[in-house]
N, C-alpha and C positions, 0 to 999 in steps of 0.2 A: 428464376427462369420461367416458371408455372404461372406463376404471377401477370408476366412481360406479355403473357400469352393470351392471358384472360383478357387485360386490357385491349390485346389487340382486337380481338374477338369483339369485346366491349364497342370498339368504337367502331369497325366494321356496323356491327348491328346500328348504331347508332345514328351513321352517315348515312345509311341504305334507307332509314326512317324517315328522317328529314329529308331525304331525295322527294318519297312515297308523298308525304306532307305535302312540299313543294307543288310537285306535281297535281295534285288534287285539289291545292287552292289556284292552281295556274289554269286549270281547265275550267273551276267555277266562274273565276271570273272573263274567262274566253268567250263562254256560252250562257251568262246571267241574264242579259236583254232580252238575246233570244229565245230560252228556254221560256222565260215570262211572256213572250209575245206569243209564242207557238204554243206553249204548254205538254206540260210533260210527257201524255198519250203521242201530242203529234209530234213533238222532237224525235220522240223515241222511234216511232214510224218514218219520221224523215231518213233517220240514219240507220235503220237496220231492217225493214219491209224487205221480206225477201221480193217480194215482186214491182217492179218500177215500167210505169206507164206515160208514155208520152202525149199528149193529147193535142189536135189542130180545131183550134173554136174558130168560128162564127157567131161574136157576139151582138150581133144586127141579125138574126134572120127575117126574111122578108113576110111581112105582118099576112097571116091567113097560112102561111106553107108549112106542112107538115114536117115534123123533125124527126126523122126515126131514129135519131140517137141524143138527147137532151141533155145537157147538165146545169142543175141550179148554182148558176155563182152569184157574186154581190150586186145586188141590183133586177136580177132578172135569170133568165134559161136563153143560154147557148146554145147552137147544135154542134155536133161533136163534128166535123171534118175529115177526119183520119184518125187511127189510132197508132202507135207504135210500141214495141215493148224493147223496153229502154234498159232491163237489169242488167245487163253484161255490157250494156254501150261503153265504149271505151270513154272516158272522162268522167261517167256517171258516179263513181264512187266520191271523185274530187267536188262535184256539184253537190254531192248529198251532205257531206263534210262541210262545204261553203254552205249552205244553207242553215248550219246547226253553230255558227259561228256570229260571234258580234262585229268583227270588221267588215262582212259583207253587206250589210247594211250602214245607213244613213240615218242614225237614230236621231238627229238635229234639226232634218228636214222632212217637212210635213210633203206626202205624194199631192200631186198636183191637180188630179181629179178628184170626185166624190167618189168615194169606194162602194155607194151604192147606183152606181151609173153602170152601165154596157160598156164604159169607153176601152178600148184596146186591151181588153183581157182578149191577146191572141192564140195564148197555149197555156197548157195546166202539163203538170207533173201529178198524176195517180199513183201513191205509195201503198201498198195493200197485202196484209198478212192477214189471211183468210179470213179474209171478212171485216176487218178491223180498216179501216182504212181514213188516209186524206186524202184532199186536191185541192191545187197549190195551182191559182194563176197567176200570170204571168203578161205584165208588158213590158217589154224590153226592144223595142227594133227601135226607139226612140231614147238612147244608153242615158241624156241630160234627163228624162221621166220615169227611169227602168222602175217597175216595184213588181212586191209579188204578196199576194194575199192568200188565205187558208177560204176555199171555196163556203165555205160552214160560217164565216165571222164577214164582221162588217167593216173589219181592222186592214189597212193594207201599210207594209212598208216599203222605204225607196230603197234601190240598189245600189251601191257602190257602182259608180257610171263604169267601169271595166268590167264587174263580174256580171252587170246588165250584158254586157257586149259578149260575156263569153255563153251567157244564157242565148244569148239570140245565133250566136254562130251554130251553137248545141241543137237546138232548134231547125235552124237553117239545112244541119248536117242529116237529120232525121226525116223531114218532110220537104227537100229537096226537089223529090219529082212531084211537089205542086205550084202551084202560084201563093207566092207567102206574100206580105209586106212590103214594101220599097222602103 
């Protein structure tokens, strides 16, 4: 009967390990792309930065006019348009999670611009735990081109044309009362 018992014990432990196992090689290879792409500081930042910022670029500003709010992305300086703070936005947990994942991207196809050009980096995500931080542009109003780049690299990848779409609705919801994109 002592016996019947230990085994059961036995395998209990057993099956709860090979869950743990399971589970930790099912999320490596979830986020193995990505993590490589992003690298380890920014994943880490994408998915857990207590503070998340939404950001409205102008990546053409007009040559001679002062920018009192600048951000260097690939290719050149944006001026910043609006800002918003985006940590509690309702869906923002699900976006951060998408972003840290390999089915959200299009790792087969090469983005369609030069990642070092101005062209339609509309909006950034600023992820930032005191001081540590990224920004993550974004063009997406265009879901068959969506990509999104780390503002620091020269690297950019394409969207999954849906979660482009749900980025640009994201977007859309945040800087509403201005003139965004058609």
């Amino acid at each position: 009967m002592a016996r019947s018992g230990k085994l059961v014990i036995f395998v209990i432990v057993a099956v709860g390990l090979a869950a743990a196992l399971f589970a930790a090689w099912h999320q490596y290879e979830t986020t193995r792309q990505t993590h490589r792409f992003w690298g380890a500081d920014h994943a880490s930042l994408i998915a857990r930065a207590p503070k998340v910022e939404a950001l409205w670029l102008d990546p053409f500003p007009a040559k001679g006019s002062a920018c009192p709010d600048p951000l260097e992305i690939p290719g050149g300086t944006a001026c910043v348009l609006g800002r918003r703070d985006v940590s509690q936005a309702p869906g923002i947990s699900n976006l951060r999670h998408g972003l840290t994942q390999d089915a959200t991207f299009q790792w087969k196809v090469e983005p369609p611009d030069a990642v070092d050009s101005l062209t339609n980096w509309e909006f950034a995500l600023r992820f930032d735990d005191n001081g540590r931080e990224v920004v993550l542009v974004f063009d997406v109003f265009d879901q068959a081109k969506g990509q999104v780049a780390a503002a620091d690299t020269s690297r950019a990848v394409m969207l999954d044309p849906s979660v482009a779409a749900e980025f640009a609705k994201f977007f859309t919801e945040h800087f509403g009362d201005t003139k965004l994109p058609e």
